[in-house]
N, C-alpha and C positions, 0 to 999 in steps of 0.2 A: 496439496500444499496450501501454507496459509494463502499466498498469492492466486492460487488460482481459487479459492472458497471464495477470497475478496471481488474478483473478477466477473465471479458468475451470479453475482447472488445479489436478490434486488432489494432486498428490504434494507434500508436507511442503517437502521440500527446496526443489525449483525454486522453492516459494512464496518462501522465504524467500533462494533467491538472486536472485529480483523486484527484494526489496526494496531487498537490499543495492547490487542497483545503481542505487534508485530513489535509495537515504544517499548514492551516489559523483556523481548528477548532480546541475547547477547547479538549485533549487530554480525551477517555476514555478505558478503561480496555481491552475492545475490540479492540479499534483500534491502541493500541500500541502492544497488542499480535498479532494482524494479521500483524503490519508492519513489527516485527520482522519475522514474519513466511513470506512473502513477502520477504523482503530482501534476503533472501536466496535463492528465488526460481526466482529471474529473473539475467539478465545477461547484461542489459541495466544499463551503467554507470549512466547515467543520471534518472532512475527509483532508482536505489541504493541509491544516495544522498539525494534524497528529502526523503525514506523511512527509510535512516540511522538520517537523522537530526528528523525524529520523535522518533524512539527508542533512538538516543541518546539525544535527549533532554530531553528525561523524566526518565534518569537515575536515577534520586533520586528518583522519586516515585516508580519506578520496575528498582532495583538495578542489577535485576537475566538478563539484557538483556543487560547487560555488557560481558556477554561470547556469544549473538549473534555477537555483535560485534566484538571480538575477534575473531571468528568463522569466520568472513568476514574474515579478514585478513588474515586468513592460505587459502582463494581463491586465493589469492593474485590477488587483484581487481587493475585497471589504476590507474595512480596515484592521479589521482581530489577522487578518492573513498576512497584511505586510507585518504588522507590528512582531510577530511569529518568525517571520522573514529576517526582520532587522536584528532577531536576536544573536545573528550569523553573521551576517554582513554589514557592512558596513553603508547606508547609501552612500550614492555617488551625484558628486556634484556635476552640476549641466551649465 
């Protein structure tokens, strides 16, 4: 599957052309719960965005992956990854 290609495979690129065609297909159950679990476990700005634009974009269908994102943001990730972030959430005031 595309998740485990993404998993195994170390060159930058192909990583990150995984993703992009994980952004171009119809979202399923699986593959929003792996990008959230994904999103947390790399450290590649540019891996982050394309795996946050899939969790966040299906925020209404799986609401609960609004505290993954939140969760990014107490990494406190570069700024291209909150701003990716914010286009989800709302910050929160301290």
């Amino acid at each position: 599957t595309l998740a485990r290609h993404y998993e195994t495979e170390k060159s930058h690129k192909v990583r990150l052309t995984a993703l992009r065609t994980l952004n171009s297909m119809p979202p399923t159950p699986e593959g929003v719960r792996w990008a959230a679990k994904a999103v947390m476990e790399t450290d590649e700005p540019k891996e982050q965005v394309s795996l946050i634009s899939v969790v966040g974009g299906n925020l209404k269908a799986y609401p609960e992956n609004q505290k993954t994102l939140r969760e990014m943001l107490r990494k406190n990730p570069q700024n291209r990854v909150k701003l990716e972030i914010y286009k989800y959430v709302v910050p929160e005031r301290e």
